[in-house]
MIDO-886276 format. One record per residue: residue number from 1; x, y, z of N, C-alpha, C in turn. Coordinates in nm, 3 decimals. Atoms other than C-alpha are relative to their C-alpha. Example, Ala and Ser with C-alpha at 12.3 -4.5 7.8 and 13.67 -1.06 7.14 Angstrom:
2
- nr / n_c1 / n_c2 / n_c3 / ca_c1 / ca_c2 / ca_c3 / c_c1 / c_c2 / c_c3
- 1 / 0.089 / -0.119 / 0.000 / 1.230 / -0.450 / 0.780 / 0.090 / 0.120 / 0.000
- 2 / -0.082 / -0.119 / -0.006 / 1.367 / -0.106 / 0.714 / -0.077 / 0.109 / 0.073
% end
This chain:
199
- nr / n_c1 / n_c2 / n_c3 / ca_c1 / ca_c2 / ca_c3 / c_c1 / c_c2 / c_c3
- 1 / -0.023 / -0.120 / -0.078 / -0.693 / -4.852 / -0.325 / -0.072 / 0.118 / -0.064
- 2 / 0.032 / -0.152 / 0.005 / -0.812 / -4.494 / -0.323 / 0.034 / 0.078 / -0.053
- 3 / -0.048 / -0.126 / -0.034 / -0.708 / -4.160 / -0.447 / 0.041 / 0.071 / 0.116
- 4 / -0.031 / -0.059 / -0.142 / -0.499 / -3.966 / -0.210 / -0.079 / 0.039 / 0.064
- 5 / 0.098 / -0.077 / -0.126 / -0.633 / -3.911 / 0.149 / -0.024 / -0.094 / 0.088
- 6 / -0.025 / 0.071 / -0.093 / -0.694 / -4.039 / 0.464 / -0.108 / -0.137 / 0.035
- 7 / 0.124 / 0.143 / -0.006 / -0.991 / -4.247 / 0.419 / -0.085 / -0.017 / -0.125
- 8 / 0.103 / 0.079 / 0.139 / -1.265 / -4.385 / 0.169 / -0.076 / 0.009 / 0.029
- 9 / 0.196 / -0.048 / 0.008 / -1.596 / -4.243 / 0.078 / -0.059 / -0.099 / 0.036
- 10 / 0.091 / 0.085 / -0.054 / -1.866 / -4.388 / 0.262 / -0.093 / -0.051 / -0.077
- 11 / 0.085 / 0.110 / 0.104 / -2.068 / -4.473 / -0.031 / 0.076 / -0.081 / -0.121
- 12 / -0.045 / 0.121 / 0.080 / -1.778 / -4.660 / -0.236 / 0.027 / -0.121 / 0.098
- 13 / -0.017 / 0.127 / -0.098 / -1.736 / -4.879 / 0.109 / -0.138 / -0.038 / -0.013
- 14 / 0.141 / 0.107 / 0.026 / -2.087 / -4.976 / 0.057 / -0.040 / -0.043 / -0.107
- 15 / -0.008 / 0.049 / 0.116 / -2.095 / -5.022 / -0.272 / 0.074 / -0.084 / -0.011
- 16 / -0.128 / 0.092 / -0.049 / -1.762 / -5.216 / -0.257 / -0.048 / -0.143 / -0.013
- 17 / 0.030 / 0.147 / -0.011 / -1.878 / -5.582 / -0.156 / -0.125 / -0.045 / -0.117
- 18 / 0.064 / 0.043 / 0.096 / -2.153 / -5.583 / -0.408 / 0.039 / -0.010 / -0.190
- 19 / -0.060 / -0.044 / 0.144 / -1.931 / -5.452 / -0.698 / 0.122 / -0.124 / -0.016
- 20 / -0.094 / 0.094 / 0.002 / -1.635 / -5.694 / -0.592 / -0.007 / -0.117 / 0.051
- 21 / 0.048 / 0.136 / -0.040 / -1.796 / -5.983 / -0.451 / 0.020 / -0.035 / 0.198
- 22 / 0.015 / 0.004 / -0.144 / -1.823 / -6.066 / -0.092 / 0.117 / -0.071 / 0.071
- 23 / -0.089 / 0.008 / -0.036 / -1.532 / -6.110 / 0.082 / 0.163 / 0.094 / -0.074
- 24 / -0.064 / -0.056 / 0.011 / -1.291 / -5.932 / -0.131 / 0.034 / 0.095 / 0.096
- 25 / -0.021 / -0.100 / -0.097 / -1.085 / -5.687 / 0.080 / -0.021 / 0.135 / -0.064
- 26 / 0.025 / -0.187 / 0.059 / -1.192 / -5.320 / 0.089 / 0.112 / 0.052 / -0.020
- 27 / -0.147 / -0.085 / 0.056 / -0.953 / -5.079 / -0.095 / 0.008 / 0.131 / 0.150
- 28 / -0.075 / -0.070 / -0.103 / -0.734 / -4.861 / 0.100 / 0.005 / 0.134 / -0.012
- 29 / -0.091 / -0.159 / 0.052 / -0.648 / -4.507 / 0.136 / 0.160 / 0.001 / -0.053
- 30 / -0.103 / 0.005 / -0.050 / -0.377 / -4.433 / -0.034 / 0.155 / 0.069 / 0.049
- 31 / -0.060 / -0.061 / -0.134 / -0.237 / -4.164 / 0.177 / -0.016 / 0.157 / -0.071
- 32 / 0.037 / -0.148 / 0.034 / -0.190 / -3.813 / 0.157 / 0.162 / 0.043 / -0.136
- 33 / -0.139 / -0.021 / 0.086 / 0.051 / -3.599 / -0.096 / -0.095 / -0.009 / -0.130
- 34 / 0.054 / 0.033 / 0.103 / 0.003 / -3.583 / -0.470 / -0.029 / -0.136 / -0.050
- 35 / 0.033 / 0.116 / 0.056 / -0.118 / -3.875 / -0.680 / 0.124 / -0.092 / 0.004
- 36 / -0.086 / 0.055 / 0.064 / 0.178 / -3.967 / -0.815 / 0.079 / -0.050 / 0.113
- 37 / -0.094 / 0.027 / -0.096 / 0.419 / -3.918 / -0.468 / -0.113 / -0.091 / 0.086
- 38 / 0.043 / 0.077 / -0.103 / 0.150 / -4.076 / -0.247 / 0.015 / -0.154 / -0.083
- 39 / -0.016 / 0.138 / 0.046 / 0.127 / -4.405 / -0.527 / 0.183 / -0.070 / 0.009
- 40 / -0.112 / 0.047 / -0.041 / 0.552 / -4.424 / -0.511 / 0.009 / -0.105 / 0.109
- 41 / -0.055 / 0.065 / -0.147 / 0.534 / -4.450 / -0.152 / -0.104 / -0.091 / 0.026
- 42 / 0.100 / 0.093 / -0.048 / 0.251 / -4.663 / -0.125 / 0.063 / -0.166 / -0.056
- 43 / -0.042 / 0.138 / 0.086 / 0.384 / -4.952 / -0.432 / 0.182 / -0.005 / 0.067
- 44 / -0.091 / 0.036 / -0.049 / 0.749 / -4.904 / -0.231 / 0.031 / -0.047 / 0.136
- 45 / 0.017 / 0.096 / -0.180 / 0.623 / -5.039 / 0.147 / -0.084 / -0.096 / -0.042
- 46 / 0.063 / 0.138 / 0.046 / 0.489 / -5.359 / -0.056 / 0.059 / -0.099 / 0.059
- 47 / -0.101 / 0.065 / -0.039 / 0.679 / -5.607 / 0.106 / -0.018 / -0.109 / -0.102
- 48 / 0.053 / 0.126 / 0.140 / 0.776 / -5.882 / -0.162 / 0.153 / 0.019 / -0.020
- 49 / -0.153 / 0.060 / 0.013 / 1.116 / -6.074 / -0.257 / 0.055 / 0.048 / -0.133
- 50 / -0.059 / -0.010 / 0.107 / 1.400 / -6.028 / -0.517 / -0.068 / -0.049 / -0.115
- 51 / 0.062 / 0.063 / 0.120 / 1.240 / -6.077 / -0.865 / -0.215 / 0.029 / -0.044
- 52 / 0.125 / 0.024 / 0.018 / 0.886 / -6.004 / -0.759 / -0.058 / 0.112 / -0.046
- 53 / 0.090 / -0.145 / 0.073 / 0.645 / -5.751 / -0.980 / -0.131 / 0.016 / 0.081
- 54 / 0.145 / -0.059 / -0.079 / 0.368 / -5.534 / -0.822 / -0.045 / 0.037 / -0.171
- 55 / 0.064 / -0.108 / 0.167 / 0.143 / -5.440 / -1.142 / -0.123 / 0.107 / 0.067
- 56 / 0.057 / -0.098 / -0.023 / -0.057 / -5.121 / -1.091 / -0.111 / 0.055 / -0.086
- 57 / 0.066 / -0.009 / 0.058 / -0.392 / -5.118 / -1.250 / -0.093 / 0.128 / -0.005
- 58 / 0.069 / -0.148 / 0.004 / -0.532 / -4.761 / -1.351 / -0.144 / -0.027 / -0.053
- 59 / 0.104 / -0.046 / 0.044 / -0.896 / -4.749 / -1.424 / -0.027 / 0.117 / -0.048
- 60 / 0.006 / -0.127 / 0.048 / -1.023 / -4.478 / -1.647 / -0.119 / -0.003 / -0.089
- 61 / 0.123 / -0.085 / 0.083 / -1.304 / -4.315 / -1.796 / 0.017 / 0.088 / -0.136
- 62 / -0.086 / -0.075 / 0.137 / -1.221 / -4.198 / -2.167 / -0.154 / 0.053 / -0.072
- 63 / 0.115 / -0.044 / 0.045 / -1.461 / -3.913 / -2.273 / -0.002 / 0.116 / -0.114
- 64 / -0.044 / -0.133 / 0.151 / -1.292 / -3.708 / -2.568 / 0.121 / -0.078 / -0.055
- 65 / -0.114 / 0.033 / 0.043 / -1.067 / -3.715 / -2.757 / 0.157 / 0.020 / 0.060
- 66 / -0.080 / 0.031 / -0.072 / -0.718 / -3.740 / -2.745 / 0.097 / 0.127 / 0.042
- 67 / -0.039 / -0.152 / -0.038 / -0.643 / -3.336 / -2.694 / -0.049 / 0.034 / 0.131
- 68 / 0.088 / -0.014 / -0.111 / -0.864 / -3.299 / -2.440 / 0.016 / -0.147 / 0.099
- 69 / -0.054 / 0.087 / -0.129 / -0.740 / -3.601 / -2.235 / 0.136 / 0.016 / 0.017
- 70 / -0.108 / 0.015 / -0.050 / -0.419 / -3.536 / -2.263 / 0.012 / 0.165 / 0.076
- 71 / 0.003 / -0.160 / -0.133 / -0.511 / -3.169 / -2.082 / -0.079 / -0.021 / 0.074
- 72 / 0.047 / 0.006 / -0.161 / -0.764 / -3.299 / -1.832 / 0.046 / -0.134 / 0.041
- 73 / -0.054 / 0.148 / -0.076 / -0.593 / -3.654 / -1.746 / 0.129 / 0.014 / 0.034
- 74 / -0.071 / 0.003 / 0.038 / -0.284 / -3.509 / -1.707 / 0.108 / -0.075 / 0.162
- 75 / 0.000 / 0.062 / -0.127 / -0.253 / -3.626 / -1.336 / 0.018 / -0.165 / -0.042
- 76 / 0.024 / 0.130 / -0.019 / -0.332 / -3.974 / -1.436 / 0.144 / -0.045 / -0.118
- 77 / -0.087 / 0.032 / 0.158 / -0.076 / -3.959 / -1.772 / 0.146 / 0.022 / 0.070
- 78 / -0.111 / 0.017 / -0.117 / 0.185 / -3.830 / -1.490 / 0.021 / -0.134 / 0.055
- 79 / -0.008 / 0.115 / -0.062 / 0.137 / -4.126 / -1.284 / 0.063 / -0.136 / -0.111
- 80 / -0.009 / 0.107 / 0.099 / 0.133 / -4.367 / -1.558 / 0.170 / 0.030 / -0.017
- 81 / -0.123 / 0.003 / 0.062 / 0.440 / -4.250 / -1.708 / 0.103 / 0.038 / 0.118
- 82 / -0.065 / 0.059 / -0.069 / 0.632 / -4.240 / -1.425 / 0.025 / -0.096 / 0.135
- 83 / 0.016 / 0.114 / -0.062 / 0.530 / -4.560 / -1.235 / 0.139 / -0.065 / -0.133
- 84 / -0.091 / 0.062 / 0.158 / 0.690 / -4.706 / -1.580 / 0.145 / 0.008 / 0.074
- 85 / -0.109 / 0.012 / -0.065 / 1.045 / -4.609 / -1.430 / 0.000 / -0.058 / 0.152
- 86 / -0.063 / 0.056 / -0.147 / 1.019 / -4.778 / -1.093 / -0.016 / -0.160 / 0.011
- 87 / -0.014 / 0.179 / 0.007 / 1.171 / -5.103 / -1.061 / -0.100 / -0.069 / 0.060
- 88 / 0.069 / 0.130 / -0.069 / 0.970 / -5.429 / -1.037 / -0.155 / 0.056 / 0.001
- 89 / 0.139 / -0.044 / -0.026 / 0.646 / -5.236 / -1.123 / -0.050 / -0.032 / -0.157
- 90 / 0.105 / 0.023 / 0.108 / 0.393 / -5.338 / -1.413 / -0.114 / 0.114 / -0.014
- 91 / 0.105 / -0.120 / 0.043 / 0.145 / -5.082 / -1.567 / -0.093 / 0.014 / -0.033
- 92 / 0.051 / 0.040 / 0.088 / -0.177 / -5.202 / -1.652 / -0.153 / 0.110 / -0.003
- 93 / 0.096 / -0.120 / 0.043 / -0.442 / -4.926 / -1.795 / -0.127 / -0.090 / -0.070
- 94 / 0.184 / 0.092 / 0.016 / -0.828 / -5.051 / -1.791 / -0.086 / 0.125 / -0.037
- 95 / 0.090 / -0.137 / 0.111 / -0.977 / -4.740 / -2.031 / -0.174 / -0.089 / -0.022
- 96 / 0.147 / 0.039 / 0.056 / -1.374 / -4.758 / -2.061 / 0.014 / 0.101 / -0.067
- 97 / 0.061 / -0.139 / 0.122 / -1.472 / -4.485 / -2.396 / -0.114 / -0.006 / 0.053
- 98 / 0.149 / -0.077 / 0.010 / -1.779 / -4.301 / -2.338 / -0.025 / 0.044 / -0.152
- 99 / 0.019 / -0.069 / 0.104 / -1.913 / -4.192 / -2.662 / -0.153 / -0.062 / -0.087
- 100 / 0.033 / -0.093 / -0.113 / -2.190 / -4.032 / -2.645 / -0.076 / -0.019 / 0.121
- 101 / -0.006 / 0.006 / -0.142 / -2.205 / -4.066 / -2.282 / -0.070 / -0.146 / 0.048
- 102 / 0.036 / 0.179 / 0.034 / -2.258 / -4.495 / -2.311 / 0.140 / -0.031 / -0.021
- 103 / -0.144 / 0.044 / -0.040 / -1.949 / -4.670 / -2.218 / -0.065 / -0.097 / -0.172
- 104 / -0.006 / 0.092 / 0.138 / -1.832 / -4.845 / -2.579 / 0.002 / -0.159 / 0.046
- 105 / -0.034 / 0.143 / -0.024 / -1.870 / -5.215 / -2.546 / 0.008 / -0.096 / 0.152
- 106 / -0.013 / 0.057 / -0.112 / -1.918 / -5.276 / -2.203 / -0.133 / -0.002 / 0.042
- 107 / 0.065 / -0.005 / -0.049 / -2.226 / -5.391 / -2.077 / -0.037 / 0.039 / 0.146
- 108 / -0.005 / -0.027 / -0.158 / -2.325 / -5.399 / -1.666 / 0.141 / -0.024 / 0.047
- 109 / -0.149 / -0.034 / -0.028 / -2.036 / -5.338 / -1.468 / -0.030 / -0.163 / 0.078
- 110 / -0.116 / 0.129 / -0.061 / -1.857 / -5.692 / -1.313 / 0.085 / -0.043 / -0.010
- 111 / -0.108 / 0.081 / -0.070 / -1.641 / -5.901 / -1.188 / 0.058 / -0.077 / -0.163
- 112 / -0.032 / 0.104 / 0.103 / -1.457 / -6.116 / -1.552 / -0.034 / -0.139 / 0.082
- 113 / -0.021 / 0.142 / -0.003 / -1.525 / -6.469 / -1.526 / 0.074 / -0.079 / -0.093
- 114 / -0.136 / 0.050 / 0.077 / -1.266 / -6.549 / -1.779 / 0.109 / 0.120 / -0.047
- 115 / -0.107 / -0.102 / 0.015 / -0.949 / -6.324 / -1.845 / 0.049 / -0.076 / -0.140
- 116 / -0.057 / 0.069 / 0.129 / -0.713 / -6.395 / -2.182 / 0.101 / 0.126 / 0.004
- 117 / -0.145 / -0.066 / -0.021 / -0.358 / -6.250 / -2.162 / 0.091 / -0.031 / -0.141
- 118 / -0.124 / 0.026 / 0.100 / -0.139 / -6.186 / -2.477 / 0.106 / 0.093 / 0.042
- 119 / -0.134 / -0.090 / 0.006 / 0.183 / -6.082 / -2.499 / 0.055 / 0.012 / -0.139
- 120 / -0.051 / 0.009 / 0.118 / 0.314 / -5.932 / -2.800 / 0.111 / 0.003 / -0.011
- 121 / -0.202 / 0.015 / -0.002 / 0.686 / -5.999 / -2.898 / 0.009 / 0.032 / -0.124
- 122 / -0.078 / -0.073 / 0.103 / 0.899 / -5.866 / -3.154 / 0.126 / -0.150 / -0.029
- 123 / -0.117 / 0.067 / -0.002 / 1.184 / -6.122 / -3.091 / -0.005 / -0.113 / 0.118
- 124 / -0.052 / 0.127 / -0.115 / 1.312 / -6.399 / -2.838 / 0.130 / 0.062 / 0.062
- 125 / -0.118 / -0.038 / -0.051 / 1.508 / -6.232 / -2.596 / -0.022 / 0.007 / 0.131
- 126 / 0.036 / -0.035 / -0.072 / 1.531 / -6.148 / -2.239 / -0.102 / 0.011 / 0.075
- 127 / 0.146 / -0.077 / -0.023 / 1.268 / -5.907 / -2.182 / -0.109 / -0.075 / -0.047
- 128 / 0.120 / 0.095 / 0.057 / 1.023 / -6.145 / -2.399 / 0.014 / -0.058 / 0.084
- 129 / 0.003 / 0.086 / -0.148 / 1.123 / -6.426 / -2.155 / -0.071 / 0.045 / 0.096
- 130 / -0.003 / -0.036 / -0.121 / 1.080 / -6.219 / -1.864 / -0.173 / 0.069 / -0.014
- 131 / 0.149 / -0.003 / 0.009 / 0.735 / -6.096 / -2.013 / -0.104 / -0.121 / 0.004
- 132 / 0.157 / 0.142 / 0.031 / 0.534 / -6.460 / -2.092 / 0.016 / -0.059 / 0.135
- 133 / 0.007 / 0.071 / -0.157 / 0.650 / -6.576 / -1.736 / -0.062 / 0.075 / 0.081
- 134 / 0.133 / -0.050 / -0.112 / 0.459 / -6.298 / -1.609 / -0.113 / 0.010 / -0.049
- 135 / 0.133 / 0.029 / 0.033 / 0.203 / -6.313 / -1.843 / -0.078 / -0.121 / 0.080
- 136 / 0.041 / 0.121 / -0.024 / 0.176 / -6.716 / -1.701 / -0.004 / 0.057 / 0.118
- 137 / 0.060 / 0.003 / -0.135 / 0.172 / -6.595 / -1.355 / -0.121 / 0.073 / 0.027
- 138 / 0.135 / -0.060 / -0.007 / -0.119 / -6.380 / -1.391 / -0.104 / -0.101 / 0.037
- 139 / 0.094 / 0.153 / -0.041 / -0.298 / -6.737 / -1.397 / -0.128 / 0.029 / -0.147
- 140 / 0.126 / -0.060 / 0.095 / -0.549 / -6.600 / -1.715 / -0.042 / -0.157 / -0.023
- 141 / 0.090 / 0.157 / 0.051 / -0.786 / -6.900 / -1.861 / 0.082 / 0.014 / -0.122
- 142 / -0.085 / 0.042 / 0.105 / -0.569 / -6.848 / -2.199 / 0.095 / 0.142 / 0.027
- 143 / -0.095 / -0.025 / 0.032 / -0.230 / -6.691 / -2.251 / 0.035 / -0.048 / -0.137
- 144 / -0.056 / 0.005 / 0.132 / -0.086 / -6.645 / -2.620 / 0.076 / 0.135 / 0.018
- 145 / -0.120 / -0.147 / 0.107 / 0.245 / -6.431 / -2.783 / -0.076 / 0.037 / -0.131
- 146 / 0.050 / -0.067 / 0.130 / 0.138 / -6.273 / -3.065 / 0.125 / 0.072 / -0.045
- 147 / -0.112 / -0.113 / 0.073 / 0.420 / -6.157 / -3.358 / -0.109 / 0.015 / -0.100
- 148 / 0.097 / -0.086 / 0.061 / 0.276 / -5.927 / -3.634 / 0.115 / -0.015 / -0.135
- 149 / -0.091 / 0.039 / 0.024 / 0.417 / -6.049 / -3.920 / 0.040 / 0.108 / -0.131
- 150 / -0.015 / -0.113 / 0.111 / 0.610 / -5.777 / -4.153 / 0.091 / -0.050 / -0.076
- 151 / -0.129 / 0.038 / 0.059 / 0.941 / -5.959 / -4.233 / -0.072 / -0.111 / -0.012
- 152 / 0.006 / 0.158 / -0.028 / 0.861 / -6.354 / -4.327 / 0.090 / -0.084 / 0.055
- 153 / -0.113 / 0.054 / -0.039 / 1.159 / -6.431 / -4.281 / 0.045 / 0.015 / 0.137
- 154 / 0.027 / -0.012 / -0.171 / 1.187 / -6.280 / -3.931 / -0.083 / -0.084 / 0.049
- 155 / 0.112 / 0.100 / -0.089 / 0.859 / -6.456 / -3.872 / 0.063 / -0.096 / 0.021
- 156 / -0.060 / 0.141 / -0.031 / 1.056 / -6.799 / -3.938 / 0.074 / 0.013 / 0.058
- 157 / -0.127 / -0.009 / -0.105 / 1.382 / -6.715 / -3.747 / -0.106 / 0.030 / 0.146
- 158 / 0.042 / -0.060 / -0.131 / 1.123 / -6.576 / -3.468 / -0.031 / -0.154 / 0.054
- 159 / 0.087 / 0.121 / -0.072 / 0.921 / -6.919 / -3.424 / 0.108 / -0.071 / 0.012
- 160 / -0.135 / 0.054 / -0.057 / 1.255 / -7.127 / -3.441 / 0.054 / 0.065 / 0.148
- 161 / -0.098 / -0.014 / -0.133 / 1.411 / -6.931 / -3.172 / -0.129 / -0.009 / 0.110
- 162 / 0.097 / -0.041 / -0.154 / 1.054 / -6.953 / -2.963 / 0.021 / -0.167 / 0.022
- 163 / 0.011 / 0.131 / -0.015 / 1.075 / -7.306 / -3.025 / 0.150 / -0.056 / 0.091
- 164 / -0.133 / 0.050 / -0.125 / 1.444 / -7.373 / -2.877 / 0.000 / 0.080 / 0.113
- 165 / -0.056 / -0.050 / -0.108 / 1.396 / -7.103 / -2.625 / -0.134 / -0.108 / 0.127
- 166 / 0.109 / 0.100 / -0.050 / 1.092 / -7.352 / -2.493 / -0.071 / 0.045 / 0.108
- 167 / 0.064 / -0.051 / -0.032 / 0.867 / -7.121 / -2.403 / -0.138 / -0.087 / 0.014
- 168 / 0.145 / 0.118 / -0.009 / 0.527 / -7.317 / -2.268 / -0.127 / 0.136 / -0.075
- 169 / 0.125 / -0.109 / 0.038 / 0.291 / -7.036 / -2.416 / -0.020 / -0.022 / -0.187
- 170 / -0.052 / 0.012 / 0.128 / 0.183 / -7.080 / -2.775 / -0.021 / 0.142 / -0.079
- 171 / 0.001 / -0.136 / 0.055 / 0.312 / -6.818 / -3.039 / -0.098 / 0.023 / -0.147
- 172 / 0.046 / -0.061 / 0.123 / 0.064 / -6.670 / -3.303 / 0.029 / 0.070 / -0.077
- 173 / -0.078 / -0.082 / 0.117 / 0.169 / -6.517 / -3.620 / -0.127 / 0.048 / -0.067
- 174 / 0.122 / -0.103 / 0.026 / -0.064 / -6.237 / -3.728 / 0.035 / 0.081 / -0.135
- 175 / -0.085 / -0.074 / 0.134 / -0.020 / -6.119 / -4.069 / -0.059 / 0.130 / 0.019
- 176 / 0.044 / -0.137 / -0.001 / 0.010 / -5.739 / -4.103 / 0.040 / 0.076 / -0.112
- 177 / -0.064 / 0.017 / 0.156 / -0.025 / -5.625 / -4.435 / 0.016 / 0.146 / 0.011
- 178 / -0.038 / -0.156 / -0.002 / 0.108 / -5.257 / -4.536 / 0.090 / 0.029 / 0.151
- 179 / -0.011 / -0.043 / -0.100 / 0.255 / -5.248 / -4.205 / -0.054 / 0.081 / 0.107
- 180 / 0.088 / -0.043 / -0.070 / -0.033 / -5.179 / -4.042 / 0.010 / -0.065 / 0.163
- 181 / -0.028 / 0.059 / -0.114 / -0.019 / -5.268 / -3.656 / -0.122 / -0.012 / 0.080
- 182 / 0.079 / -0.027 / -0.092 / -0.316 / -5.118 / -3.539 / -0.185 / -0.086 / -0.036
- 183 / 0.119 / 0.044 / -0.007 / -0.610 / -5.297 / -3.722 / 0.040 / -0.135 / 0.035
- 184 / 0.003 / 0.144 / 0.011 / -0.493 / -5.672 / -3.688 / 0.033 / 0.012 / 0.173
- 185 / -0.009 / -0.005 / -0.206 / -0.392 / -5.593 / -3.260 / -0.140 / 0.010 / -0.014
- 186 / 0.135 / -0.037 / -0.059 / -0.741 / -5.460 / -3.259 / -0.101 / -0.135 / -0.028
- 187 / 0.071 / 0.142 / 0.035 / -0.906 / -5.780 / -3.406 / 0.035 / -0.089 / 0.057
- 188 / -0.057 / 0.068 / -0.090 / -0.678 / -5.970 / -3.235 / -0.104 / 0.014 / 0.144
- 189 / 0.045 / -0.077 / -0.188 / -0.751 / -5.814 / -2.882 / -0.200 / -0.044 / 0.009
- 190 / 0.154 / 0.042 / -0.008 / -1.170 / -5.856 / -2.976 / -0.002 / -0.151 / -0.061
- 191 / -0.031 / 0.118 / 0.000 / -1.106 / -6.203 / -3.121 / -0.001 / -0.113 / 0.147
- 192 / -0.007 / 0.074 / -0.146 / -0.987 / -6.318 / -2.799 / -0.109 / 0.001 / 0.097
- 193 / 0.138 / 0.011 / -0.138 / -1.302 / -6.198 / -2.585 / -0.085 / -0.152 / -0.053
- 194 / 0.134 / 0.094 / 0.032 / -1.515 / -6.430 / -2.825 / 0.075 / -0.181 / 0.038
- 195 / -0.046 / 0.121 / -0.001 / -1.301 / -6.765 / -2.795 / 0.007 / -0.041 / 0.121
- 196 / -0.006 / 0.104 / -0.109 / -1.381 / -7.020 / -2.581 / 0.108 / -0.160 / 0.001
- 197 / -0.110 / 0.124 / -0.030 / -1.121 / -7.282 / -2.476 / -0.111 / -0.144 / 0.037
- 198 / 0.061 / 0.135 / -0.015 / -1.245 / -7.629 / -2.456 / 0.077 / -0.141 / 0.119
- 199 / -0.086 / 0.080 / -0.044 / -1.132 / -7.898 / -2.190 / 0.029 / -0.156 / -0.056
% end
């Protein structure tokens, strides 16, 4: 879909089938009103059964830092953060960096021909459950949990309880030394682009 309004620029409908492949359906308007109230009412006339998640994928252009996006994105940082409160909705934020003015790491723009879905867990509970079953419905070419490991001993009580809760996804244990979180996710997360699965 669109940004609010009643229709769709005539040069992203022509662009469109070459960017998303031929047949995909063209995106929608999606309606009038601010961002935020027109996306409500748009992700709440979804029609779809008890249990079922809409996920809501934001595209974004990241071209400063993080002062200066959080005062000109503040529209999009609205939305985000309160989609988050509405039941049965998923949140998923697709950031390209510019810097300087060369998207980081992304070559020509397309379509993935392989996806790779982690989920990171803390524990075996619930909400974990209720996350790797939607990780698995996504359909990705690999799915993995990922714990980050600070306690050892947690780590072992964690994989025991993944093991009786008989979760089909397998769990990785990521050592994180100093309690660092953010370099071993990030290796992680580029790790995964390079690995190829084998049949």
């Amino acid at each position: 879909m669109d940004a609010p309004g009643g229709s769709i620029p005539a040069r992203l409908l022509e662009q469109w089938p070459a960017f998303a492949g031929r047949g995909t359906p063209p995106p929608e308007p999606l309606g009038k009103g601010s961002l935020t109230h027109a996306m409500h009412a748009y992700v709440r006339a979804i029609p779809r059964d008890p249990g079922d998640l809409v996920t809501v994928m934001t595209p974004e252009v990241v071209r400063e830092g993080l002062f200066w996006y959080l005062v000109r994105k503040r529209d999009l940082i609205r939305l985000k953060g309160s989609m988050l409160r509405e039941p049965g909705v998923v949140v998923t934020d697709v950031p390209v960096v510019v810097e300087p003015g060369q998207p980081v790491g992304v070559g020509r723009v397309r379509i993935p021909s392989r996806t790779v879905t982690l989920v990171f867990v803390s524990s075996v509970n619930d909400l974990t459950i209720r996350a790797v079953n939607y990780a698995r419905g996504l359909g990705a070419g690999v799915t993995r949990a990922i714990y980050f490991d600070i306690d050892p001993e947690q780590a072992h009580r964690l994989e025991e309880a993944w093991f009786d809760a008989g979760l089909e996804v397998p769990l990785d244990i990521v050592e994180a030394p100093f309690r660092d979180l953010t370099t071993p996710c990030s290796r992680k997360c580029a790790g995964s682009r390079l690995v190829r699965t084998r049949s």
